[in-house]
C-alpha positions in Angstrom: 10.6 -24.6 1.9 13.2 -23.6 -1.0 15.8 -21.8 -0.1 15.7 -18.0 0.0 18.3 -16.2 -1.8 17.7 -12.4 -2.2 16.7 -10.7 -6.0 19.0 -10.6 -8.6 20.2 -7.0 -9.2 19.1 -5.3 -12.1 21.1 -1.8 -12.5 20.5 0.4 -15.1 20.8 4.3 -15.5 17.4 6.0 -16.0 16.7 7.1 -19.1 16.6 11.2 -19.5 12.9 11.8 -18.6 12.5 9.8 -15.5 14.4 9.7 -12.0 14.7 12.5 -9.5 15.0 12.3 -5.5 14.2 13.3 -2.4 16.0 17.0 -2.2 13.8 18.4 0.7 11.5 17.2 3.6 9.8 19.3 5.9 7.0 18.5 8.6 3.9 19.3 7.0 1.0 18.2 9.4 1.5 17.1 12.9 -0.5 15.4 15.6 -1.6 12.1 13.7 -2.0 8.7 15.9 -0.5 5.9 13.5 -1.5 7.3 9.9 -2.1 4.0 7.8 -3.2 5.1 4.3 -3.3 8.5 2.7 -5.4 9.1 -0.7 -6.1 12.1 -2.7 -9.3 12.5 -3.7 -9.9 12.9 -7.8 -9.8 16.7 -7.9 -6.2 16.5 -6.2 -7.0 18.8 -3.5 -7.2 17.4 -0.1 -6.7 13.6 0.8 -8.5 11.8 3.0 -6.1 10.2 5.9 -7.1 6.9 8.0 -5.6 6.1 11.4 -4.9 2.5 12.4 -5.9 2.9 16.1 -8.6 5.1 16.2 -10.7 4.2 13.1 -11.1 7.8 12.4 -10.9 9.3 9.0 -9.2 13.1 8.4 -9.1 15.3 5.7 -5.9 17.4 4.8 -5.7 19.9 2.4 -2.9 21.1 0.2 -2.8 24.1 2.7 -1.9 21.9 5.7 -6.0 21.8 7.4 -6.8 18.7 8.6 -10.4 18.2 9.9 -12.0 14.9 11.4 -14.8 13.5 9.3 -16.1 10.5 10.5 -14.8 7.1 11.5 -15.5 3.4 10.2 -18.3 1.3 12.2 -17.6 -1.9 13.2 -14.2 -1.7 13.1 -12.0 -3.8 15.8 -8.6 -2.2 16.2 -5.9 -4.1 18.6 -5.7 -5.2 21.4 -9.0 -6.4 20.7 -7.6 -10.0 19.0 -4.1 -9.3 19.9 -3.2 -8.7 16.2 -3.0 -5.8 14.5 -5.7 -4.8 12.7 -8.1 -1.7 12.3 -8.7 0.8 10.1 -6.3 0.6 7.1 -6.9 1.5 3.5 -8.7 3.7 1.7 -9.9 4.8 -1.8 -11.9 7.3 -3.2 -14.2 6.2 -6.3 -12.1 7.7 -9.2 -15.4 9.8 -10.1 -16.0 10.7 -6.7 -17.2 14.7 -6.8 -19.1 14.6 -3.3 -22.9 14.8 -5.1 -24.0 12.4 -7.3 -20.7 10.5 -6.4 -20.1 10.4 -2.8 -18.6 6.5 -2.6 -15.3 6.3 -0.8 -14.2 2.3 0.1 -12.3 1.6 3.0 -10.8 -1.4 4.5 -11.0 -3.2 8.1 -10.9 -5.3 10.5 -14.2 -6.4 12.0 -14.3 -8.8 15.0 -14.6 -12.1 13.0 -13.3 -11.2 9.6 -11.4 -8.1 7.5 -14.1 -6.0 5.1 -13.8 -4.0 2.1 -16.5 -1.6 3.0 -18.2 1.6 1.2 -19.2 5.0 2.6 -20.7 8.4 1.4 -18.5 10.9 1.5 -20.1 14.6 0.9 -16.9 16.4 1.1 -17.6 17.4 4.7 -18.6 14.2 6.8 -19.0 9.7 6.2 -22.3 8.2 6.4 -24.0 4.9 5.3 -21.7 2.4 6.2 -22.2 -0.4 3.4 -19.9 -3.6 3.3 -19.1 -4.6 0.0 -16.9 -7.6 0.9 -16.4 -9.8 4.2 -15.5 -13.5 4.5 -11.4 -12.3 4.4 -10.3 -14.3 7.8 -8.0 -11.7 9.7 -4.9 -12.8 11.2 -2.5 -11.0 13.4 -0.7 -8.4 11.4 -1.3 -10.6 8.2 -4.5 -8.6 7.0 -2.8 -6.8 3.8 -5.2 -3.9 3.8 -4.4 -1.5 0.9 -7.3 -0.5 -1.1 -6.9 1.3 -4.6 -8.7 2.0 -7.9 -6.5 1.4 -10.7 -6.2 2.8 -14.3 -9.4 0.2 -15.3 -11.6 1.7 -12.5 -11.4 -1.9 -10.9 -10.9 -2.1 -7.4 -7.9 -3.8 -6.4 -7.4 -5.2 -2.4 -4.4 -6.6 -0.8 -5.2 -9.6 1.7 -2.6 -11.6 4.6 -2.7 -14.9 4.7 -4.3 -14.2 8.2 -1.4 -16.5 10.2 -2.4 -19.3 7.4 0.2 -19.7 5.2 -1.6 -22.5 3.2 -4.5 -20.2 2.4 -1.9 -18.1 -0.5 -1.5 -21.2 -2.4 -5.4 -21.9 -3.0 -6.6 -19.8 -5.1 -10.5 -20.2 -4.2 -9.1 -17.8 -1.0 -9.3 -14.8 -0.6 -6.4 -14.4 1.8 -2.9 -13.7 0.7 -3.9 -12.2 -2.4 -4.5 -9.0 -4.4 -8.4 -8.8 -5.4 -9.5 -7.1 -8.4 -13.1 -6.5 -7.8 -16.5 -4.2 -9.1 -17.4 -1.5 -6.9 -20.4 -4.0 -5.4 -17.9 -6.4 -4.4 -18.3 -8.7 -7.6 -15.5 -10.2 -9.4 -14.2 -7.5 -12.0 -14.5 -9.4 -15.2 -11.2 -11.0 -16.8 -10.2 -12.2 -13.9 -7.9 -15.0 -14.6 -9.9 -17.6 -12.6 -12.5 -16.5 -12.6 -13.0 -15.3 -9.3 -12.0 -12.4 -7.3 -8.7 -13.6 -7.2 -6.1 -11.4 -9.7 -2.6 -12.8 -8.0 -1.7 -15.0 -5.3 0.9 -16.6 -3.5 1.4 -13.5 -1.0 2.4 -13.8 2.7 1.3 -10.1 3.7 1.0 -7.8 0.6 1.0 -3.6 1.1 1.7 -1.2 -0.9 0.3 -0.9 -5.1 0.7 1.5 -7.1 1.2 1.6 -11.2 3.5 2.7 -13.1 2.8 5.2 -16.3 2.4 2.5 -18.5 -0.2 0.8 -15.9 1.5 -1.7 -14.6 1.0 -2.5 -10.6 3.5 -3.2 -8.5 3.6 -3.7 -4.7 5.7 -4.2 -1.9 5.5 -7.4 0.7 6.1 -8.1 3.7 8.2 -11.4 4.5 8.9 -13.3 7.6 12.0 -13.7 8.3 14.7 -13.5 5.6 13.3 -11.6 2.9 10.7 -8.4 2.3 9.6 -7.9 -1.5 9.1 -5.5 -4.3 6.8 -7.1 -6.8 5.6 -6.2 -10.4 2.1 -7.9 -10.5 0.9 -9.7 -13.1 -2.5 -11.3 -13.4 -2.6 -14.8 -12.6 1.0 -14.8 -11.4 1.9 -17.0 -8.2 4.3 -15.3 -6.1 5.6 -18.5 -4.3 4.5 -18.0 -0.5 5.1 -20.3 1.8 7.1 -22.1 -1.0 9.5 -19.0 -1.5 10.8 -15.7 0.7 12.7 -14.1 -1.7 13.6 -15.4 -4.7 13.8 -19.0 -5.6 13.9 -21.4 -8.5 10.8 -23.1 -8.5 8.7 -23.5 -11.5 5.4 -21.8 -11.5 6.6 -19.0 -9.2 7.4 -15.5 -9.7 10.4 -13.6 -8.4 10.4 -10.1 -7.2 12.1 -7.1 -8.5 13.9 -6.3 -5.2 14.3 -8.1 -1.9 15.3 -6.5 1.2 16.3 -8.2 4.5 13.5 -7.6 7.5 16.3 -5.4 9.3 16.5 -2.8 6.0 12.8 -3.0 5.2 9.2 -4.1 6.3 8.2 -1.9 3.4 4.6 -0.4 3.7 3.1 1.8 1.1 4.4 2.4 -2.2 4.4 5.6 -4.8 5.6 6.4 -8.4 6.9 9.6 -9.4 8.8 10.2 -12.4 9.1 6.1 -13.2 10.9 5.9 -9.4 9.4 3.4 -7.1 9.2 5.1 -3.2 8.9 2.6 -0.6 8.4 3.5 2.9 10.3 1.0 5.3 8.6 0.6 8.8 11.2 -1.9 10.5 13.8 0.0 8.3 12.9 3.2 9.1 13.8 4.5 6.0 12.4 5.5 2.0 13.9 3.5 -0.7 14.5 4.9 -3.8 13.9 2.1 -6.7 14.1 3.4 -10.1 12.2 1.2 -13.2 14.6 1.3 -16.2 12.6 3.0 -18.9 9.5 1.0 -20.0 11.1 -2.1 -19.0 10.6 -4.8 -16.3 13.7 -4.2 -14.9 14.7 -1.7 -12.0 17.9 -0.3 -11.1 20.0 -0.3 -7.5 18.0 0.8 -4.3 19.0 4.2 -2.5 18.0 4.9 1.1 16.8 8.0 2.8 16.1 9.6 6.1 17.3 6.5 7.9 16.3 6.4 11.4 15.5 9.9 11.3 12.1 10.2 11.8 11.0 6.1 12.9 8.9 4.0 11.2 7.8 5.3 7.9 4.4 3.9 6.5 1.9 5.9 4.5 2.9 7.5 1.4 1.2 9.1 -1.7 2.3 11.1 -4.5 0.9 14.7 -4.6 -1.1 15.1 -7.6 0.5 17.2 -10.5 3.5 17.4 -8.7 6.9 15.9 -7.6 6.1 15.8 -4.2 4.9 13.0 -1.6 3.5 13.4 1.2 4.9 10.5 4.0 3.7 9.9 7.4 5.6 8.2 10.5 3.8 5.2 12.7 3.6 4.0 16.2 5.5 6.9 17.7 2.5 7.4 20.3 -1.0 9.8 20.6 -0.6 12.3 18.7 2.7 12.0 18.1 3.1 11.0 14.5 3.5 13.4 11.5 2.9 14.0 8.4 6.0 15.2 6.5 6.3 16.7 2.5 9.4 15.2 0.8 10.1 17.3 -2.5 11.3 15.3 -5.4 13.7 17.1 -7.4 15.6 16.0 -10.7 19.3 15.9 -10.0 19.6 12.8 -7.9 21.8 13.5 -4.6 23.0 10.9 -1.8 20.7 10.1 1.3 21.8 12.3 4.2 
């Protein structure tokens, strides 16, 4: 293995239009039990909320209701393989209107394998569980697991390399890599092999999100020296098990930001006003990681909330507004929360 050393810094200031931070944060919904993914359905009024541990699905409105509706068959949360696992992400279709598109897609860990799987979502209640992909081997805590549409109306899927570290570099797998698929589980077309397969060389990919001029990014979790903030390319080989970090190895792309495991484990990822939120879950913390302009480049990391409310996981940017919404993990039943974070133009320390 090469090496790690940590990404080169790229500071700049941001330009006029763009930056902003975290002014205000309040507790917004309480009583959640590990909250893994949170996603806004396409009218931007409520969100549809997964928890790791239960498989259950919740939908919160703007207002602050929350109401059950429905869980994820076949789903086999821990301690059931002593890994991980269970309910993670989940996407609305991006013409989803709860009639004559119901289709929400989901993804979990089944007994054998982890499944990108399709439901009907009527706006009140899941039904007709449908799996549109299986064969990803599950692993531990190496089962990526984010699921989002993205400016194409692709599907794209974050995979682990399941405890296999191999399985990144071969690109006929589909673990440790981010899919771009149809919504019937086909390759989408352009691929760059292909195949299902849009990047690779990922240990345990998270968070994606794009930017405004629709560029994905994610954030990675490392093993041991390094976690990663990645701008995603199609085709691009992010150097796992090679390189943690960066590295100079031909063939292999840096990231945009490396943190050490004690200052990150980052988990989801959000974009509001060309600023890259990361939610930290060893960490405990949301970095601030602002994109210089329309450039590749992104400027120094800011931390906030440190240790203040645990490990930080799901996060989402309110539609039409400078806000996020930000949910703690693994603080017990129906002890987690949900909390707002306000976004507000005149950048200001972390408290």
């Amino acid at each position: 293995m090469q090496p790690a050393v940590a990404a080169a810094s790229d500071t700049a200031a941001d330009d006029s239009a763009d930056g902003g931070a975290p002014a205000d944060v309040t507790t917004f919904s309480k009583g959640w039990h590990t909250p893994w993914s949170i996603s806004f359905l396409p009218d931007g009024r409520s969100a549809l909320v997964t928890e790791r541990l239960s498989y259950q699905v919740y939908s919160l409105d703007r207002d602050g209701s929350k109401k059950r509706v429905g869980e994820v068959p076949y789903t086999v949360p821990e301690p059931y393989t002593h890994g991980a696992g269970g309910l993670l992400g989940v996407a609305p279709s991006p013409t989803w209107n709860g009639t004559t598109d119901k289709h929400v897609f989901f993804v979990h860990t089944a007994e054998n394998e982890t499944r990108v799987a399709r439901m009907s979502y009527d706006g009140s209640s899941l039904s007709d569980y449908t799996m549109v992909l299986g064969g990803i081997e599950r692993g531990g805590d190496h089962n990526g697991g984010n699921v989002a549409f993205g400016p194409d109306g692709y599907l794209y899927v974050s995979t682990g390399d399941a405890l296999r570290p191999e399985l990144a570099q071969d690109r006929t797998s589909l673990n440790g890599k981010i899919l771009r698929i149809t919504k019937a589980g086909d390759p989408a077309p352009g691929n760059p092999f292909g195949n299902r397969v849009y990047s690779y060389g990922h240990r345990n990919p998270y968070g994606l999100a794009w930017d405004r001029n629709g560029r994905l990014w994610s954030a990675e979790i490392g093993e041991s020296a390094y976690d990663e903030l990645n701008l995603i390319k199609p085709g691009a080989n992010y150097g796992w098990p090679t390189c943690e970090g960066s590295c100079d190895v031909k063939g292999m792309t840096n990231p945009k930001k490396a943190w050490t495991p004690p200052q990150g484990v980052p988990a989801h990822i959000a974009i509001v006003r060309n600023v890259i939120y990361v939610a930290s879950l060893r960490g405990q913390r949301l970095w601030r990681v602002p994109i210089e302009g329309d450039s590749e480049r992104v400027g120094a990391d800011t931390d906030f909330y440190t240790g203040r409310y645990g490990r930080l996981r799901a996060v989402a940017r309110v539609p039409g507004s400078d806000e996020l919404w930000l949910g703690t993990s693994d603080r017990g039943f129906g002890n987690d929360e949900i909390l707002r974070v306000t976004i507000k133009q005149s950048p200001k320390q972390s408290p």
